[in-house]
C-alpha positions as a printed Julia matrix, in Angstrom:
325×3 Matrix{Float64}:
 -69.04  39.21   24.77
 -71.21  42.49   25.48
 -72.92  43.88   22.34
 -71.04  46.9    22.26
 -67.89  44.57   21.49
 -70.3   42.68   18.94
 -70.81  45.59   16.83
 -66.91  46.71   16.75
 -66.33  43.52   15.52
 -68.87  43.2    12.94
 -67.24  46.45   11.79
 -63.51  45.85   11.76
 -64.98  42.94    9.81
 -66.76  44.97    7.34
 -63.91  47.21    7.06
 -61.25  44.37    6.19
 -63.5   43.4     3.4
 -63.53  47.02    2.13
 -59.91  47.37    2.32
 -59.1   44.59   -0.04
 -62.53  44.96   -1.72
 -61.48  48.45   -2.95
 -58.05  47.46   -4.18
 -59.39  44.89   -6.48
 -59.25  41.75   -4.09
 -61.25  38.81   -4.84
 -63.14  37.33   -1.73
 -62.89  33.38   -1.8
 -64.97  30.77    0.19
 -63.72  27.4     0.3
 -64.33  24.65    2.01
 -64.02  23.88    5.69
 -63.64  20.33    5.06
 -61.21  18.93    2.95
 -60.28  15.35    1.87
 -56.65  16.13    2.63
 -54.14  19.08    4.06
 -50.92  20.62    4.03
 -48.98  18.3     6.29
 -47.7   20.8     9.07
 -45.88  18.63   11.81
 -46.51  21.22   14.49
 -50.51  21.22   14.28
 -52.9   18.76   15.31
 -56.11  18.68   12.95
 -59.79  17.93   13.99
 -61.35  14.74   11.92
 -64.38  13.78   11.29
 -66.53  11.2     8.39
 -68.72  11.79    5.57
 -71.7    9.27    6.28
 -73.44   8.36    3.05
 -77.08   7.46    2.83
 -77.94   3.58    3.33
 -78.3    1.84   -0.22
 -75.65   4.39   -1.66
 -72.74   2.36   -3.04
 -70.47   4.34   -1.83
 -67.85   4.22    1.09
 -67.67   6.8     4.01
 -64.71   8.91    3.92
 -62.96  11.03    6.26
 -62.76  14.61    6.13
 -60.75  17.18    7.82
 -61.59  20.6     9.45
 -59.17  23.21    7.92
 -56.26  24.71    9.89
 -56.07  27.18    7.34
 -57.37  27.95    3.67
 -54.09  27.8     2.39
 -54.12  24.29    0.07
 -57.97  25.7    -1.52
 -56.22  29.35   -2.41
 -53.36  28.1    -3.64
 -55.23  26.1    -6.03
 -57.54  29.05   -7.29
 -54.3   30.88   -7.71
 -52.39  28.79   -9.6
 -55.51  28.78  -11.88
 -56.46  32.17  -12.08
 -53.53  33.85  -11.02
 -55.53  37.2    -9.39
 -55.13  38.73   -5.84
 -56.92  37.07   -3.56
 -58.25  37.26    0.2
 -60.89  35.39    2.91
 -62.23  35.59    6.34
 -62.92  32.33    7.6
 -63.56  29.92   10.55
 -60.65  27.76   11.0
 -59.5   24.4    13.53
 -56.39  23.69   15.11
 -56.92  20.35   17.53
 -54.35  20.4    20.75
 -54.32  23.97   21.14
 -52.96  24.59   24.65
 -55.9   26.52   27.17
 -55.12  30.11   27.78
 -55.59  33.64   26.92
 -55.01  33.2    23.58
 -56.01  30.53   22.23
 -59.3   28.8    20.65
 -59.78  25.28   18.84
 -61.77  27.3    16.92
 -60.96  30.81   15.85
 -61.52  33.6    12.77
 -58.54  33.63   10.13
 -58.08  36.91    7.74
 -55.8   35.46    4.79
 -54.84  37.27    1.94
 -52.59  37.01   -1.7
 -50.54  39.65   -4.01
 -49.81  38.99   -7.18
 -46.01  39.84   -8.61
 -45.65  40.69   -4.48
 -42.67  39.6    -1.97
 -43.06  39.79    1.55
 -41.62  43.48    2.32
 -44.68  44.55    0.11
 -46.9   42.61    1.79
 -45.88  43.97    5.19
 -46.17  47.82    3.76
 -49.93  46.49    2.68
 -50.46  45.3     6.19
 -49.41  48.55    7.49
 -51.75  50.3     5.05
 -54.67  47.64    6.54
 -53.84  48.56   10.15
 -54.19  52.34    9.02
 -57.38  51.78    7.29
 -58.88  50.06   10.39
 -57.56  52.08   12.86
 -59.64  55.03   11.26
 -63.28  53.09   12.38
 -66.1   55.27   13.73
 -66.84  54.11   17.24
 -63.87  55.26   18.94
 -63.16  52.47   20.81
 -59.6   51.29   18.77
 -56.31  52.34   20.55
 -54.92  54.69   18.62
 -51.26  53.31   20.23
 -51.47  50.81   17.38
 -48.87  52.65   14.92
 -47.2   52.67   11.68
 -44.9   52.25   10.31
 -44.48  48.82   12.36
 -40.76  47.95   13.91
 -38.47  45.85   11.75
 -35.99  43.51   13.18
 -34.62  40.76   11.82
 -34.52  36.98   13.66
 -31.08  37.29   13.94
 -30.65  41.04   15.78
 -33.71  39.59   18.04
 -32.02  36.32   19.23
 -28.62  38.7    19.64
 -30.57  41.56   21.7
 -33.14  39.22   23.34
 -31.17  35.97   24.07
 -27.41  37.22   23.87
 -27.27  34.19   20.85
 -25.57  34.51   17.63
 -27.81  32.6    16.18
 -26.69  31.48   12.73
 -23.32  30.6    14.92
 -25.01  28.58   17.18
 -26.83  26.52   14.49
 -23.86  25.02   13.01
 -23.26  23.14   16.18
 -26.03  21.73   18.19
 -23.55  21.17   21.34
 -23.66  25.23   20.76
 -27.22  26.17   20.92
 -27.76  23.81   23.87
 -25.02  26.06   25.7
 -27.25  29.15   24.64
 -30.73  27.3    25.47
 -28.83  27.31   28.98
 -27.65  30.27   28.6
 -31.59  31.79   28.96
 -32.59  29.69   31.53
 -33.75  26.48   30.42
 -32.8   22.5    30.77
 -32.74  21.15   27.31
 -33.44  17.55   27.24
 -30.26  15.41   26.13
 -31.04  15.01   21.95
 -33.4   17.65   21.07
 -33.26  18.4    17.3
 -31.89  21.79   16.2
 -35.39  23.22   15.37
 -36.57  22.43   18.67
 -33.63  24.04   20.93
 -34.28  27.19   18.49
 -37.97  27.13   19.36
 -37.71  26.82   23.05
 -35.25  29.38   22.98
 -37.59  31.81   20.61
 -40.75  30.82   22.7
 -38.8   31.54   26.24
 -36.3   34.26   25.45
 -37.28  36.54   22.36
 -41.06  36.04   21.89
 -41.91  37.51   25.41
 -39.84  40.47   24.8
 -41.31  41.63   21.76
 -43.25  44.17   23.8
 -42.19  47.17   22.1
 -44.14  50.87   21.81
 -46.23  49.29   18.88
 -46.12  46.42   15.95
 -43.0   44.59   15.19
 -42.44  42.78   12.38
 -39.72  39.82   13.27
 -37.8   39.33    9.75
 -36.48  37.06    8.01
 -36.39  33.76    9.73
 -33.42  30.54   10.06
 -33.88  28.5     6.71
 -33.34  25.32    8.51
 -36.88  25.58   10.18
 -39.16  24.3     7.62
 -42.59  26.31    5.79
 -43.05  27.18    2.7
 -41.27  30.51    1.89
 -38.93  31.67   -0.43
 -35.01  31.13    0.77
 -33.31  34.72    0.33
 -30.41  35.25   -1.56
 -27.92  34.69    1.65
 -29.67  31.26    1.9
 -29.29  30.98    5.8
 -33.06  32.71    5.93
 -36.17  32.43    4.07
 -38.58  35.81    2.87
 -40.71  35.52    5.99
 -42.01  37.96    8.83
 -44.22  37.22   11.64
 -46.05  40.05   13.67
 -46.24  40.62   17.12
 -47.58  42.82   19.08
 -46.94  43.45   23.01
 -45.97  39.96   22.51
 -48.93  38.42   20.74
 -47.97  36.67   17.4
 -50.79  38.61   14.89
 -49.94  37.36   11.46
 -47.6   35.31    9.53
 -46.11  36.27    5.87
 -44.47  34.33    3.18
 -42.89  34.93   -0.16
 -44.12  32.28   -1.69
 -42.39  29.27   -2.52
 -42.88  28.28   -6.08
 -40.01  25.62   -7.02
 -42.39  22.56   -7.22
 -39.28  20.19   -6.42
 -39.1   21.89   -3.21
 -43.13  22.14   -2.62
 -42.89  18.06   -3.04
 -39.93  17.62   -0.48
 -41.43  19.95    1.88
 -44.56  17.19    1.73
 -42.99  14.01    1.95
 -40.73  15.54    5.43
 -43.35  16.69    6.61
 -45.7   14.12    6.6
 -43.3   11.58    7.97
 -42.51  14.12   11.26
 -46.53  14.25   11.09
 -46.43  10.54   10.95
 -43.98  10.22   14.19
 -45.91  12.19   16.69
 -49.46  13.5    15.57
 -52.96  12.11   17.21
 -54.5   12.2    13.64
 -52.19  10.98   10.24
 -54.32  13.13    7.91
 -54.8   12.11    3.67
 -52.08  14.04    1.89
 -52.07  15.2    -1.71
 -49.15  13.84   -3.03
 -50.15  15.13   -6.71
 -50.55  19.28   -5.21
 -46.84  20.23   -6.3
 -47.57  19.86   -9.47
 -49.97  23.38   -9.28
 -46.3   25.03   -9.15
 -45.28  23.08  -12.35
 -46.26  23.11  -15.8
 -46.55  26.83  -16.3
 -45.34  27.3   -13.15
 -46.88  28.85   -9.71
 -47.52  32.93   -9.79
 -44.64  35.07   -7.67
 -47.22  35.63   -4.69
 -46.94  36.64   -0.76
 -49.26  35.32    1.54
 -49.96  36.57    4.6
 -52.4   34.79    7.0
 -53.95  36.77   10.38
 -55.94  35.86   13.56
 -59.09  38.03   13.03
 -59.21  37.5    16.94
 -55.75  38.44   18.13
 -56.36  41.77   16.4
 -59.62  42.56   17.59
 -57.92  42.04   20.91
 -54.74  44.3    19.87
 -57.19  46.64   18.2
 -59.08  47.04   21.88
 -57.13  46.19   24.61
 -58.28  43.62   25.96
 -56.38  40.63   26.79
 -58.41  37.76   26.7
 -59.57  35.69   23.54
 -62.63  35.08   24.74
 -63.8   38.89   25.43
 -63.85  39.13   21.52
 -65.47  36.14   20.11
 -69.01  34.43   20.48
 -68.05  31.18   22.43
 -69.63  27.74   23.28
 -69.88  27.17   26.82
């Protein structure tokens, strides 16, 4: 990375931090290693052990390198109950080798109080603005607001010529539209995985519009931890993408600790079927969303790196990041 790219960085950083900073924000740092995680069946976590001097009597124990700050700021949260935001390194094991992606990569994530996810999208616009304004002249000023809505279900119609809430009543259905698009489904491929090879392969390359799109409101039968909407086929989510890059991802928050606890136990036995490393769960962290209950909150979590890249131009991970050789 030349040093003219080093010093944009360092001050889109700077200018994140003054963004939220001004608005009242508190900046967290929590730990990179953690005794357990969010069980997420589609990531693959890095491991490593906590040696203790000889004599000590005291066992080693395992630790895990964070895919995301997530469990730490929830539990500040449900404590202190206060916007909240962080820049930090974080670890995804597995990641496929390309363009865009690192092991090891810069995550922006940030919390509103009393906030659902259309409010935190018009904040995210307002953050886009407030960068976009740096000194150095080197940001594309391409990168617009107000950012395109559309919703999952206009994208899979426009994109993939799928109805999709149709199609996902019958599996024998969305393996016609899978076809449909081009690809060979294997013969018993869940529901959630025809949807994402159709999403990966169909819609998500074709989200290359004029500037930001936020892709709304997503099928409730693929599993995170969002709010289900009032129609209860979709939960409050948006992802955005820009000239087809996936930037951030945005929750209303699920609070219903019944639900935080299922959400656990299904994922950690899909975890349990396929990952390289069975991670220590918390089986005890639903209950931050009972007793008095978990704040109404949005969450929104973004790669520091894809936007420096969107921000720029450039199209290559690497051009924007310090790496190890």
């Amino acid at each position: 990375m030349d040093l003219e790219m080093i010093r944009l960085r360092a001050d889109i950083v700077k200018r994140i931090r003054s963004f939220f900073d001004s608005r009242g924000y508190i900046e967290l740092d929590t730990p990179l290693l953690s005794d357990n995680l969010i069980p997420e069946s589609c990531l693959e976590v890095f491991q490593t052990e906590r040696v203790y001097p000889r004599g000590r009597r005291q066992e080693n124990r395992m630790l895990y390198l964070i895919p995301s700050p997530e469990i730490h700021m929830k539990k500040f949260i449900a404590e202190h109950r206060v916007n909240v935001y962080q820049i930090c390194k974080c670890f995804r094991n597995g990641e496929s080798c390309g363009h865009l992606h690192d092991s090891e990569f810069t995550m922006l994530e940030y919390y509103t109080m009393d906030a659902g996810y259309m409010e935190s999208l018009e904040l995210t616009e307002e953050l886009f603005n407030f960068i976009r304004d740096e000194p150095h002249g080197l940001i594309q000023q391409k990168i617009l607001t107000p950012f395109n809505r559309i919703t999952m279900k206009e994208a899979f119609k426009k994109f993939a010529s799928v109805d999709l809430f149709e199609a996902a009543k019958d599996i024998r259905v969305m393996e016609e539209c899978a076809g449909k698009v081009g690809l060979d489904p294997q013969p018993g491929m869940s529901l959630q995985r025809l949807y994402d090879l159709t999403f990966i392969h169909a819609v998500e390359p074709r989200l290359k519009m004029d500037k930001p799109s936020a892709l709304l409101d997503y099928p409730a039968f693929v599993p995170c931890l969002a709010k289900p909407a009032l129609d209860r086929q979709t939960v409050e989510r948006w992802e955005l993408y820009y000239d087809g890059i996936e930037l951030a991802n945005c929750y209303s928050e699920e609070t219903d600790p019944e639900k935080v606890k299922q959400f656990f136990i299904n994922e950690e036995a899909a975890k349990k079927s396929d990952a390289l490393v069975n991670h220590k769960v918390d089986h005890d962290y639903w209950k931050i969303f009972a007793g008095r209950g978990f704040p109404r909150c949005s969450g929104t979590a973004m790669g520091v790196d894809r936007l420096i890249m969107a921000l720029t131009g450039r199209k290559r991970i690497d051009d924007v990041k310090m790496t190890v050789t």
